[in-house]
VEXPA-563891 format. One record per residue (C-alpha): residue in three letters; x, y, z. Coordinates in pm, whole numbers, plus 50000, padded with zeros to 5 digits. Example, Ala and Ser with C-alpha at 12.3 -4.5 7.8 and 13.67 -1.06 7.14 Angstrom:
! residues 2
   rest       u       v       w
    ALA   51230   49550   50780
    SER   51367   49894   50714
***
This chain:
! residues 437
   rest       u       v       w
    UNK   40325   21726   13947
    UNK   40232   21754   13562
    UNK   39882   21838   13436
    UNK   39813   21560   13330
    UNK   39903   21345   13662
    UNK   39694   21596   13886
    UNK   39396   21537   13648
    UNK   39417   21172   13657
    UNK   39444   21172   14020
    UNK   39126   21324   14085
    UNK   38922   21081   13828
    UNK   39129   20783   14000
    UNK   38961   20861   14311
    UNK   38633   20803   14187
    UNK   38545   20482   14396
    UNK   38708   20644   14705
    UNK   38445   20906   14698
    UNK   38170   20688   14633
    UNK   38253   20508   14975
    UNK   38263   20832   15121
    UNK   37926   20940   15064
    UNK   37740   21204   14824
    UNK   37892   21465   14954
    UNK   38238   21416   14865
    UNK   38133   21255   14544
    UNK   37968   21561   14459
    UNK   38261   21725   14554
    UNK   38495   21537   14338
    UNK   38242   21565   14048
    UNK   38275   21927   14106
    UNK   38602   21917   14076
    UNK   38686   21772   13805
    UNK   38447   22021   13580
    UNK   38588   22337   13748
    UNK   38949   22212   13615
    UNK   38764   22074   13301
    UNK   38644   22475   13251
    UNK   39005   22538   13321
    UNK   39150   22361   13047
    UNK   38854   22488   12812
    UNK   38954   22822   12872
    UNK   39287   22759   12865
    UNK   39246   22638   12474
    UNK   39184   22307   12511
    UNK   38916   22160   12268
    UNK   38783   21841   12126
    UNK   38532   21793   11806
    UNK   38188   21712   11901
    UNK   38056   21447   11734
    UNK   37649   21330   11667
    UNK   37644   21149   11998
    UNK   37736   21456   12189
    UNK   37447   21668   12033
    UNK   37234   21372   12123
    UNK   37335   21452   12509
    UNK   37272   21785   12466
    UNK   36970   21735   12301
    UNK   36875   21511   12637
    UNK   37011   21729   12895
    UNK   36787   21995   12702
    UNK   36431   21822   12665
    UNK   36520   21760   13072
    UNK   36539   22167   13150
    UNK   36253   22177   12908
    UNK   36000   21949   13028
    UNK   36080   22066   13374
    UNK   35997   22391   13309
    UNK   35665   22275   13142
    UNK   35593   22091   13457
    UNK   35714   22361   13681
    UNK   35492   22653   13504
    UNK   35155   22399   13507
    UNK   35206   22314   13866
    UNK   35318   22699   14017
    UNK   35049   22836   13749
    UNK   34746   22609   13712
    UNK   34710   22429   14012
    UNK   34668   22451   14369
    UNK   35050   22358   14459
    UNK   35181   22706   14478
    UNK   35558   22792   14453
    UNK   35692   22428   14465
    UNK   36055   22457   14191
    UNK   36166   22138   14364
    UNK   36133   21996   13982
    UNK   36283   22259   13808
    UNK   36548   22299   14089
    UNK   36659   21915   14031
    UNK   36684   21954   13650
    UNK   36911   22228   13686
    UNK   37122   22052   13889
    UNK   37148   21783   13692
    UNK   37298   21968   13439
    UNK   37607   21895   13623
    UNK   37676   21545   13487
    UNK   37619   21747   13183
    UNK   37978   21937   13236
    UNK   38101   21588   13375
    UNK   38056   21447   13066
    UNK   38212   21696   12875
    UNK   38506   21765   13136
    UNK   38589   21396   13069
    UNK   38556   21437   12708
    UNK   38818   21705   12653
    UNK   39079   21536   12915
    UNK   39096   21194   12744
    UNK   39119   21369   12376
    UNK   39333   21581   12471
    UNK   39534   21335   12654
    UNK   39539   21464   12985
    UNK   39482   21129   13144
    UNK   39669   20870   13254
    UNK   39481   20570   13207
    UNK   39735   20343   13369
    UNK   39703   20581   13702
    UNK   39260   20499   13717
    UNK   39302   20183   13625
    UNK   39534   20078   13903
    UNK   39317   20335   14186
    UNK   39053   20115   14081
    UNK   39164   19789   14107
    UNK   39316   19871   14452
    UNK   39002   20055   14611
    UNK   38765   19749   14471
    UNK   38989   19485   14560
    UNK   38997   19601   14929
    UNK   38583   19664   14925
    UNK   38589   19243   14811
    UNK   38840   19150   15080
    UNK   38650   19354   15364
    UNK   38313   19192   15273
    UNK   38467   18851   15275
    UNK   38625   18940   15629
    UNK   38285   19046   15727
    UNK   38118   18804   15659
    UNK   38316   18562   15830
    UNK   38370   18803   16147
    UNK   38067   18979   16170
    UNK   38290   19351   16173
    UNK   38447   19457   15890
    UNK   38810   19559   15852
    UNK   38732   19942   15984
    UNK   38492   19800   16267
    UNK   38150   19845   16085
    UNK   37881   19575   16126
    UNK   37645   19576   15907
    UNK   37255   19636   16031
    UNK   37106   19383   15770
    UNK   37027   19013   15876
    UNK   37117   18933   15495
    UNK   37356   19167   15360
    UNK   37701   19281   15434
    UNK   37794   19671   15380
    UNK   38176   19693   15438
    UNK   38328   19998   15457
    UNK   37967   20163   15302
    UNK   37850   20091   15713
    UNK   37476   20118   15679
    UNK   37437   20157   15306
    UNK   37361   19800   15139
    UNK   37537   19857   14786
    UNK   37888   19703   14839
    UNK   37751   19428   14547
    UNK   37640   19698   14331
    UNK   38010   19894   14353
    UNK   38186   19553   14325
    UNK   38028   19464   14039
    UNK   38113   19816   13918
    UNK   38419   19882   13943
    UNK   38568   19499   13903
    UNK   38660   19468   13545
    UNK   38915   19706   13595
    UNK   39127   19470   13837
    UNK   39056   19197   13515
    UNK   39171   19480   13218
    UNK   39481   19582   13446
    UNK   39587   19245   13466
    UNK   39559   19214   13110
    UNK   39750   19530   13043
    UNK   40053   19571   13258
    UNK   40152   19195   13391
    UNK   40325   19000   13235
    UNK   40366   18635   13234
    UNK   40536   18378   13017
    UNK   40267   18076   13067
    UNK   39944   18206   12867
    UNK   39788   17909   13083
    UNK   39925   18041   13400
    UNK   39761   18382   13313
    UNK   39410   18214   13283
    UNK   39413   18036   13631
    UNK   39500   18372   13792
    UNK   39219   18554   13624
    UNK   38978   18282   13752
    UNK   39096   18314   14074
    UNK   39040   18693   14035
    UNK   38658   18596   13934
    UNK   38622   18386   14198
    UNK   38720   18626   14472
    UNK   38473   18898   14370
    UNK   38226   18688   14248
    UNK   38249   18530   14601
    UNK   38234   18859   14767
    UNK   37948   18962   14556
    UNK   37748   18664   14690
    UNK   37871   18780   15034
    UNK   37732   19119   15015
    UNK   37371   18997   14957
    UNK   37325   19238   14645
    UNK   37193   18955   14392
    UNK   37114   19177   14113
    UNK   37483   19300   14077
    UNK   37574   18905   14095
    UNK   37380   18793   13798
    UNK   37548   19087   13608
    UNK   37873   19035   13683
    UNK   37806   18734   13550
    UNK   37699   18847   13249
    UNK   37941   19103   13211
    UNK   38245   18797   13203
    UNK   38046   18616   12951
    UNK   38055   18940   12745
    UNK   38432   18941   12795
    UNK   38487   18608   12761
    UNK   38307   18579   12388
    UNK   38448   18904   12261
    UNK   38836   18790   12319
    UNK   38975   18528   12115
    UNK   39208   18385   12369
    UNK   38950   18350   12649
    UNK   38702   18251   12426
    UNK   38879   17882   12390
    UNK   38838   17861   12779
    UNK   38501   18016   12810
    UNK   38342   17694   12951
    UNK   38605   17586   13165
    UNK   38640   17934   13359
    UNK   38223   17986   13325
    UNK   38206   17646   13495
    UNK   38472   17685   13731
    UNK   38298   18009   13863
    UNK   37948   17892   13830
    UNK   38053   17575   14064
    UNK   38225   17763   14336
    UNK   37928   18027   14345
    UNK   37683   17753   14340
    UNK   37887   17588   14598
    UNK   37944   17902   14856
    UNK   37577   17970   14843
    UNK   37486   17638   14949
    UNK   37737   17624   15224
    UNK   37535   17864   15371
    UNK   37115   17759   15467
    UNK   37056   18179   15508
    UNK   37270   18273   15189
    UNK   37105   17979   15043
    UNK   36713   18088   15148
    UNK   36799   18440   15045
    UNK   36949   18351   14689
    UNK   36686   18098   14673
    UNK   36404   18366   14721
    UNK   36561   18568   14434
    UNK   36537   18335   14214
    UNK   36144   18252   14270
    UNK   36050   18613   14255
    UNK   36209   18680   13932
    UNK   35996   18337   13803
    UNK   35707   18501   13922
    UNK   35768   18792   13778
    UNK   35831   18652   13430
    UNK   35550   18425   13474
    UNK   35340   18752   13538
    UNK   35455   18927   13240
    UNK   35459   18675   13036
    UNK   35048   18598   13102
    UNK   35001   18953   13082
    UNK   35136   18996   12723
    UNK   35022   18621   12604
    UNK   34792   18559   12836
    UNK   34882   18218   12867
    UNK   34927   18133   13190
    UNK   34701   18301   13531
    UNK   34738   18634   13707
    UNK   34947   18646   14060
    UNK   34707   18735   14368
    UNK   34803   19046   14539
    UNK   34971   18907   14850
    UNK   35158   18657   14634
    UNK   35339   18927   14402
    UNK   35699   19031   14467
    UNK   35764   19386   14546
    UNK   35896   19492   14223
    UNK   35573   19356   14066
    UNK   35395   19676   14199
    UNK   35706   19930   14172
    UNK   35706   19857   13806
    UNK   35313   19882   13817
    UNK   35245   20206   13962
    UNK   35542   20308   13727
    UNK   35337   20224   13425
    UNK   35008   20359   13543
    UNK   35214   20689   13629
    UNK   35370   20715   13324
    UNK   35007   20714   13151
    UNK   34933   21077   13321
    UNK   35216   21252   13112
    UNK   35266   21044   12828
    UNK   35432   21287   12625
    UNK   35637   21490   12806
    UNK   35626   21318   13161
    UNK   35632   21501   13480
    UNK   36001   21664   13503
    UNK   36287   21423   13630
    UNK   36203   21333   14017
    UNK   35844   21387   13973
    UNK   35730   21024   14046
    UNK   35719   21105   14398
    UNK   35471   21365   14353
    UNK   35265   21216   14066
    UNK   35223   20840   14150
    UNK   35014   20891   14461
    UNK   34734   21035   14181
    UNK   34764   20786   13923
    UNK   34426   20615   13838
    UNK   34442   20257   14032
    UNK   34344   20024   13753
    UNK   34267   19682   13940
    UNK   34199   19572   14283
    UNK   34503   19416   14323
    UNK   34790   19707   14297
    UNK   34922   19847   14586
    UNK   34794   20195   14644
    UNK   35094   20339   14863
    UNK   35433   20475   14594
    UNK   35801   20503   14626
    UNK   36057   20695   14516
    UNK   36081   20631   14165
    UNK   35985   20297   14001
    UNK   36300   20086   14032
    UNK   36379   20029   13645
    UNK   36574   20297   13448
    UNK   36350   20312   13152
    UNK   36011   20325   13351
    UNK   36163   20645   13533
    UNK   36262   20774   13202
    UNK   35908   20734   13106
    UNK   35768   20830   13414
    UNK   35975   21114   13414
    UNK   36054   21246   13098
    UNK   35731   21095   12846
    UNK   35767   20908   12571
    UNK   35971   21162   12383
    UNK   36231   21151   12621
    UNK   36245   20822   12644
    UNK   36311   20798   12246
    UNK   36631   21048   12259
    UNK   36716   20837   12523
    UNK   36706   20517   12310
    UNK   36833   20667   12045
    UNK   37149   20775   12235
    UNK   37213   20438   12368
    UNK   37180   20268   11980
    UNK   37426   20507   11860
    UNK   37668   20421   12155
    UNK   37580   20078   12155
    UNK   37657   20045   11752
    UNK   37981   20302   11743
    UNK   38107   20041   12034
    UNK   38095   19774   11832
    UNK   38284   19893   11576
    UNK   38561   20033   11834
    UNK   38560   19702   12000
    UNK   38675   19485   11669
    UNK   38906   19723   11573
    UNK   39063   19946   11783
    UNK   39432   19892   11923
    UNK   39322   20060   12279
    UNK   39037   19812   12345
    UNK   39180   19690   12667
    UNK   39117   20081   12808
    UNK   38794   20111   12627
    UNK   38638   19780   12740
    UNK   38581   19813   13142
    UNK   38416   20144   13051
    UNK   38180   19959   12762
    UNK   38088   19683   13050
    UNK   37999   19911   13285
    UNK   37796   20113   13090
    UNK   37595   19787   12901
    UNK   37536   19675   13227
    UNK   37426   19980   13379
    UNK   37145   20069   13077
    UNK   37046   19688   13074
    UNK   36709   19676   13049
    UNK   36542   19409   13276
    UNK   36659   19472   13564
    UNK   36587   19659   13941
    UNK   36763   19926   13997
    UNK   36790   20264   14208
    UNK   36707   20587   14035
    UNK   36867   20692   13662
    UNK   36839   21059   13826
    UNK   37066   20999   14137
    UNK   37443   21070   14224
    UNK   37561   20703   14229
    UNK   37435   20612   13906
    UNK   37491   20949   13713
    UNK   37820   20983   13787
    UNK   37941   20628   13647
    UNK   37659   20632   13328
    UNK   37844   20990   13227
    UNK   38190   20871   13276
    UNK   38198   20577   13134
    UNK   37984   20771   12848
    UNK   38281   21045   12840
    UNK   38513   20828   12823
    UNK   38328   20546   12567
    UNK   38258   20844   12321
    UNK   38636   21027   12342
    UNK   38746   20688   12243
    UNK   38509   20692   11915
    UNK   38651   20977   11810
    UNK   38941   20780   11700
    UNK   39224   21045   11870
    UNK   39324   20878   12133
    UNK   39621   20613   12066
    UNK   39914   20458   12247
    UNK   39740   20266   12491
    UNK   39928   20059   12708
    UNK   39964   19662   12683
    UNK   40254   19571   12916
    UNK   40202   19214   12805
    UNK   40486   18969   12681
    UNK   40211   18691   12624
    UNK   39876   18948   12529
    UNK   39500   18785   12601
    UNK   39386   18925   12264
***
């Protein structure tokens, strides 16, 4: 087996791991940057660029700020040998030699893209179909059922994030498509790739994750405007796959209730904001708020004890419980971390972290754009662009920035995104007699 096969084999298994659990994804993370310190040492190399001083930089201010933490907490106050901060940045530092393990196999063309973008397809086509079976038969293809009245888990068994890895992972079965079938009909193309939208957006519903729904949604629409072909049937396929979503949902008085509730809490909580910043409008009583009304609360009231340099990356466990409660109505008990990426950021890393952190994403988000118009490889580049837009997007709930699941897919798909801006890597594949350009 050449290099460059066994390389690509153990990024292709990416998803696998992430069904697995932690543990093996950790693993496979592991992996990958002992045989990316292999290569290094071997000779490989790639030119770093602004945006990879900018993750430095980051990774940095995080061993930094949790040593800060770490020295005023072991040093002047009561809370006597606790590293758990310091011990969490330093592990962190792993997506660190992810990123850079992924940057030196793509320039260096050590992976084959066609390989990961095939494992991908497969592995999130089969999640899709074994939600849809579960759904309809209670057990899933490997015998799980799931223990939520609303939401089905699939092969993730007690877990409720088969949505979130759907909406993931997806674009890849759309880009692979694109790239390596081939089909004489252009027309006959597009009704395929709407019936590819409708199946996961169908087994997204299914899964009872709504966020990831509304951003695969968004994520098409982003496709669909930035390619000239689709663009002339962007209302016809948007339609088609609004109808048929709107349709299953309604088929179904509990998937209908639960969808239904989504919606109203997400008015509510624009209706809150909105009166808070305007104040037009009236204030939400306590009991009457959704949940995420007082996650993203205590998250701002938390990030007002360390404003600067915030409390080291995991710290809103520890320092929410002692934030000052500013009105009668905000919930006095805290969770794990605040349920937004850039409140954690703040929470977690100040307001100086936060601004590296914005500042990375402009100059990704701007060096994309570029790439995007006029690169000849934009069919690999893209599903890694989608994912990452939609992961940073910036009104939305979401699990912790600081985490396994979400690391690993914000650093490769920033690996990968930034190898790709370099402007090295050519020779993509397109496999198509009649291309969706």
């Amino acid at each position: 087996m050449s290099k460059k096969n066994f390389i690509s084999i153990f990024v292709s298994v990416i998803p696998i791991s992430y069904i697995l659990g932690n543990f093996i994804l950790n693993l496979n993370v592991l992996l990958i940057i002992i045989f990316g310190l292999i290569n290094y040492i071997q000779g490989y190399r790639f030119k770093f660029s602004t945006i990879d001083k900018i993750v430095i930089f980051f990774f940095l201010y995080i061993l930094f700020t949790s040593i800060l933490n770490t020295i005023e907490i072991n040093f002047f106050s009561t809370n006597l040998n606790n590293y758990y901060i310091l011990n969490k940045s330093l592990l962190f530092l792993r997506y660190l030699f992810l990123y850079f393990s992924i940057r030196l196999f793509v320039e260096n063309k050590l992976i084959d893209f066609k390989i990961i973008f095939y494992s991908y397809s497969i592995v999130v086509s089969f999640v899709s179909i074994d939600i849809i079976f579960q759904f309809f038969n209670s057990r899933d293809l490997l015998g799980f059922i799931s223990p939520y009245d609303h939401k089905n888990t699939g092969p993730f068994n007690d877990e409720a994030i088969a949505g979130g890895f759907i909406q993931r992972f997806s674009l890849f079965i759309f880009y692979t498509f694109i790239m390596f079938a081939s089909f004489k009909n252009i027309a006959s193309k597009i009704y395929l790739l709407s019936l590819i939208f409708f199946i996961l957006s169908i087994s997204i519903i299914f899964s009872g994750n709504r966020m990831p729904l509304i951003l695969f949604f968004l994520s098409i629409f982003l496709i669909l405007i930035a390619n000239k072909t689709l663009k002339r049937y962007l209302i016809h396929i948007f339609v088609f796959i609004f109808l048929i979503s709107f349709i299953t949902i309604n088929s179904s008085s509990q998937l209908k209730a639960y969808y239904k509730s989504f919606f109203d809490q997400s008015e509510k909580m624009f209706s809150l904001f909105s009166y808070r910043i305007t104040g037009i409008g009236s204030d939400l009583l306590y009991e009457k708020r959704p949940n995420y009304i007082h996650e993203f609360d205590a998250g701002i009231a938390t990030f007002k004890l360390n404003k600067y340099f915030g409390g080291g990356i995991k710290s809103f466990r520890f320092n929410c419980p002692g934030r000052k409660i500013q009105t009668i109505n905000e919930r006095t008990t805290c969770n794990m971390h605040p349920h937004n990426y850039y409140l954690e950021i703040l929470t977690d890393l100040g307001i100086i972290g936060f601004l590296i952190f914005i500042s990375l994403i402009l100059f990704v988000l701007f060096k994309a754009y570029k790439v995007l118009l006029y690169s000849n490889n934009k069919y690999i580049y893209s599903p890694f662009l989608y994912i990452f837009i939609m992961e940073i997007f910036p009104i939305k709930s979401s699990g912790s920035f600081f985490t396994t699941n979400n690391s690993v897919i914000i650093f490769l798909s920033l690996g990968i995104l930034v190898s790709f801006f370099s402007g090295k890597f050519s020779g993509g594949p397109t496999g198509n007699r009649t291309p969706i350009r």
